[in-house]
N, C-alpha and C positions, 0 to 999 in steps of 0.2 A: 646562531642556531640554539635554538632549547632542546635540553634537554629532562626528556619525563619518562619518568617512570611509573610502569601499574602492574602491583601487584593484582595476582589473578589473570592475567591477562589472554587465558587460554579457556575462560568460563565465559557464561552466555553475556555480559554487560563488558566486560573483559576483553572477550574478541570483537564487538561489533564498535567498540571504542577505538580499538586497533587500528581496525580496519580502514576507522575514517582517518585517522590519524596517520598513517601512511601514506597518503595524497599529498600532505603538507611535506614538502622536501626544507621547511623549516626548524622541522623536529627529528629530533634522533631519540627514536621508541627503544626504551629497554624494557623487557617482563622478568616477574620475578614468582617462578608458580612452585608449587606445592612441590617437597622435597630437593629443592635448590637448599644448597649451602650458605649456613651465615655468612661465612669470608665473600660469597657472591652478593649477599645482599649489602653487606658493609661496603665494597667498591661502587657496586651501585647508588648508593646513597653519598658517596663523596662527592659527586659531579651533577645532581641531580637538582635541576629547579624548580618541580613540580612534581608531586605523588599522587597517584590516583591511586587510593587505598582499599581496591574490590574485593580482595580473596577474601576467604572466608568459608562456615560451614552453615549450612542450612537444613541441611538433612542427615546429617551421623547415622550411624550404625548405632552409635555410643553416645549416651545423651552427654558425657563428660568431655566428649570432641567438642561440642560448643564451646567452652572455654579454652581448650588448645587452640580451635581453628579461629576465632573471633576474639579473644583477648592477648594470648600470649605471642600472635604474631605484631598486633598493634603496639602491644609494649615493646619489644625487641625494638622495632621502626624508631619507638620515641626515645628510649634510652638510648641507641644509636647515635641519631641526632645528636641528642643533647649532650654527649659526651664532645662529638666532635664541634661544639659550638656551633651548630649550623639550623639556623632557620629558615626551614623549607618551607612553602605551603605546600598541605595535603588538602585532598578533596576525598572525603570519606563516604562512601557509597552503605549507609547504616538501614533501617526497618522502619514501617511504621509500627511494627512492634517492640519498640525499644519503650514505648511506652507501657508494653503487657508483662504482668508474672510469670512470665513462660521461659523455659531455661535460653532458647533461642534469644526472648526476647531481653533478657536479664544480661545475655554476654554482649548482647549486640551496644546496651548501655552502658555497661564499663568499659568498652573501648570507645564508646565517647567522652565518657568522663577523661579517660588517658588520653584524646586528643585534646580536650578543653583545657586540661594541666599543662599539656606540652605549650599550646600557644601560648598561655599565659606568663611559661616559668621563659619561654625562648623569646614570645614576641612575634610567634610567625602565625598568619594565615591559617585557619582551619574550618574548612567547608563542610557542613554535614549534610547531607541527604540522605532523607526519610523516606525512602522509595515503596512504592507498593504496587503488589502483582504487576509485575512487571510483564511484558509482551513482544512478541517481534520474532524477526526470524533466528533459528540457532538454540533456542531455547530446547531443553529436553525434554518431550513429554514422558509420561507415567512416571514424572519426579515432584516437581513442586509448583507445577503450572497449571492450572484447570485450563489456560486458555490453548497452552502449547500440545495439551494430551487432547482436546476438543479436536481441533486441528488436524492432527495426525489419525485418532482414530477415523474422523468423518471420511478424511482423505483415502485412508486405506479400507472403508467400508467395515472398520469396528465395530461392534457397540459403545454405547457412551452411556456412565452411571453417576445418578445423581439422587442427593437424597432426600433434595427440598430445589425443585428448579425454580421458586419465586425468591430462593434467597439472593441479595442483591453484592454483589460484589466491587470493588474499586481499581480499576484495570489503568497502566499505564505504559506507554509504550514507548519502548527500545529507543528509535530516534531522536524524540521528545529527550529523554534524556541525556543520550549523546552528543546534541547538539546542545544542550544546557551548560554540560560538563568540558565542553571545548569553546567554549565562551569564558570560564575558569582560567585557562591558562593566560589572558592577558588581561581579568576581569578584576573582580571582586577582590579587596584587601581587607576588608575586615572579617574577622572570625563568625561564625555561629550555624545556626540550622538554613540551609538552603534549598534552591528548589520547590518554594511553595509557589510560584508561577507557573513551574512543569503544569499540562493541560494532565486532567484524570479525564477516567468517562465510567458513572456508574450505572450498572446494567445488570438485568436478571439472569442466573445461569441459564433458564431456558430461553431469553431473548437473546442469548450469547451463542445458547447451539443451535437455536433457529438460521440463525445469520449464516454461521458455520455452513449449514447444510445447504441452504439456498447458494451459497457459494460454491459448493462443490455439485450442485443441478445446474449451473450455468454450462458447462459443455452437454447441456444435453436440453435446455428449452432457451439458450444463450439470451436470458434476460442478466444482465447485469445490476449493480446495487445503486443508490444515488451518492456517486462519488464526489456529490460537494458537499458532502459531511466526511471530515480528513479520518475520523473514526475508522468509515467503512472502508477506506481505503488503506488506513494502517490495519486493519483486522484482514482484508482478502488477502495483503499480501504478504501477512505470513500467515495464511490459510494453504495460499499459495506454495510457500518455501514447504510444507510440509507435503505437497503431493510428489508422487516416484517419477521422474524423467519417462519414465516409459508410458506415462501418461499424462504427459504435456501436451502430446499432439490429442485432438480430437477431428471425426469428420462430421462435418454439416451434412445433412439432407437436400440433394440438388431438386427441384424440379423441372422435369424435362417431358418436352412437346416439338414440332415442324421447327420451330421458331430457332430451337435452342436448350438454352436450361439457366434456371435462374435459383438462386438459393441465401437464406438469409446468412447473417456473422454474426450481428450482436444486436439486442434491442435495451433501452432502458427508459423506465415511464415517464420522466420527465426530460430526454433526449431523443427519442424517439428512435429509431433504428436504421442501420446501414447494411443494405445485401447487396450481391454481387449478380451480373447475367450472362452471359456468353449469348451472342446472336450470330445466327449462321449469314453467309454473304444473302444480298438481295432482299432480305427477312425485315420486315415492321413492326417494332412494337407500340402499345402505347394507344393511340388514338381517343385518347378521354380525358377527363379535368376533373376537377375537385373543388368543393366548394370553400374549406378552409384548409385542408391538407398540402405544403407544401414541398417542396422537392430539392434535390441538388444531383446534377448530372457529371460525373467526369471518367470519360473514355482513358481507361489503362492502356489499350492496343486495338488497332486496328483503327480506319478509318468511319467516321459516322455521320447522319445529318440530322440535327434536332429541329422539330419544327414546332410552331406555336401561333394559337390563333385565336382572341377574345371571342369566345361563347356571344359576346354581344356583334359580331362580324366585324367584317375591318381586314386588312392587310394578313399575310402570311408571313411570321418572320421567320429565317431558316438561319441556322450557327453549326458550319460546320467545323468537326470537332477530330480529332488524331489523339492517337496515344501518346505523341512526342508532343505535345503540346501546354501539357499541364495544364488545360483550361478546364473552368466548372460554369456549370450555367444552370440559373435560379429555373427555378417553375413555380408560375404565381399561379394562387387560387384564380378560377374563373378563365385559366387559358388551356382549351384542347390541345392537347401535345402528343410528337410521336418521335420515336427513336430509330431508324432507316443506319444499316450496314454499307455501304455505298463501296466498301474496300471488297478486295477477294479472298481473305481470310475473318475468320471469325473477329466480332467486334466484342472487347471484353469492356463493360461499363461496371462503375462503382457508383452506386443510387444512396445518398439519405433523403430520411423522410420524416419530417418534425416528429411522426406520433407511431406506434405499433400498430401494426393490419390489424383491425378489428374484424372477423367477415361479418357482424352481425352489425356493421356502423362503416361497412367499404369508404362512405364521403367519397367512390370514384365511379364515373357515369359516361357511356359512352358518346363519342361523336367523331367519326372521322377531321381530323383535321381540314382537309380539302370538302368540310361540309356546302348542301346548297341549303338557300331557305326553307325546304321543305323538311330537311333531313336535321332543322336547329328545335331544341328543345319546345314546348310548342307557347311555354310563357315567355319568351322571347323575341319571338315573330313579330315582325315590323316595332321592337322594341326601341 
């Protein structure tokens, strides 16, 4: 069993490290936060074979806190060490502003200087990571996150202030890092700056609250984003973490007529969308085909019969279908199809459909399934 230890471990990089790292029943997590005792942090360092060195100050009260909370704890740590002859790797969680004149960014660089001496003088491992605007869920907005205050204002219906939304910013996110940083503990033995494979993603503040917001319109026009850019997907879901429990649930808009009610769940323009129908016993839906539009049927409950039939004539094929069944059945372009209740309780069907109802572009056109020649389109006839 290893044992590691991370400073901070109750801040936004800090806990969501933890978190992962508590899965692993190979590791024995100790933390060591603000206001803990030397004598604690000396025991902890006796048994320890890995540091993740996160705590730290970024936003003071007192611009002089910078070098309490970012220098004088990293030297305690290395003079510790090196008293007790022991060389630990640490993974140092540092700025991209260690490279700027800025008090922040000036202490965040003497405590890498003091990690660089310690590997050197001990021999041990020392990992730096230059992080930037960091992202993800936990994060505290109206502190030091433009992404994290976006978030939570949109979410609770704030306003949101900015003073230039074409400035471009370099946003990096939470897991990306955590999973970098737990590749450390059984990875990398040589010393230096690490993490330049971490993925960034650079974006304009208003292309950043645009997204935002189109995020938080989904319970209400349920179009969704193109979730195969991992981006959007790390941004809604800590768009997501930021909205209140009490409005996680939302209700869809059913439409209802003799038949039933039928009502969409989610659309997305390159997946097309999935709604839901309730059919009353004895009740038909359906009777029409599509020229390129296609389908997927699968009965939740109750009993049903799908039927299908080439627009060019031919055979009636019929699949009947039950809730206990788990079966899905395609609907190709070019076959009139119909959905039949045949049970004595409502038939609950889950429909996708490659593309979103357009009404001004339907692509769907009637025909009774059980068409005759006369009742088939009329470019067809005797085709």
């Amino acid at each position: 069993m290893k044992n590691i230890l991370i400073t901070g471990g109750r801040g936004f990089l800090g806990r969501n490290l933890v978190e992962n790292l508590y899965q692993n029943t190979e590791y024995r997590i100790s933390t060591y936060e603000r206001g803990d005792s030397s004598v604690r942090l000396q025991n902890l360092l006796s048994d320890t074979d890995i540091i993740f060195h996160l705590a730290g100050e970024n936003r003071p009260h007192d611009v002089s806190d910078y070098e309490k909370g970012n220098v004088h704890l990293t030297q305690t740590i290395c003079s510790m060490l090196e008293n007790s002859k022991r060389a630990v790797k640490i993974v140092f969680s540092s700025s991209s502003q260690a490279t700027l004149q800025n008090p922040y960014g000036t202490s965040k660089r003497k405590a890498e200087q003091m990690l660089e001496q310690y590997a050197i003088d001990s021999g041990a491992c020392v990992r730096i990571y230059r992080l930037r605007n960091l992202f993800g869920k936990w994060s505290r907005p109206n502190y030091n996150s433009v992404t994290a205050t976006f978030c939570y204002n949109i979410a609770n219906e704030l306003p949101i202030v900015c003073s230039d939304w074409s400035n471009e910013i370099e946003l990096c996110y939470i897991d990306d890092v955590v999973e970098a940083f737990i590749t450390e503990i059984n990875g990398q033995k040589a010393s230096g700056v690490a993490g330049i494979d971490i993925p960034t993603y650079k974006i304009k503040l208003g292309d950043l609250a645009g997204r935002i917001q189109a995020y938080h319109e989904i319970q209400r026009n349920l179009v969704l984003p193109d979730f195969s850019l991992w981006f959007n997907r790390a941004l809604y879901a800590t768009y997501l973490s930021y909205v209140q429990t009490e409005n996680m649930q939302y209700n869809v808009k059913p439409i209802t007529d003799s038949r039933g009610s039928l009502a969409e769940l989610i659309k997305q323009e390159h997946f097309g969308q999935i709604f839901v129908s309730r059919t009353k016993p004895g009740v038909t839906r359906g009777n029409h085909y599509h020229h390129t539009k296609t389908e997927k049927f699968f009965v939740v409950e109750g009993h049903g019969l799908i039927r299908m039939r080439s627009v060019k004539g031919g055979p009636v094929f019929e699949y009947p279908v039950k809730g206990s069944q788990y079966k899905v059945v395609d609907i190709p372009p070019g076959f009139t199809h119909s959905l039949t209740n045949i049970g004595s309780g409502d038939l609950v069907t889950l429909f996708w459909s490659d593309e979103i109802f357009d009404p001004n572009r339907p692509d769907t056109y009637y025909l009774p399934v059980d068409y005759t020649e006369s009742s088939r389109p009329s470019y067809l006839v005797n085709a």
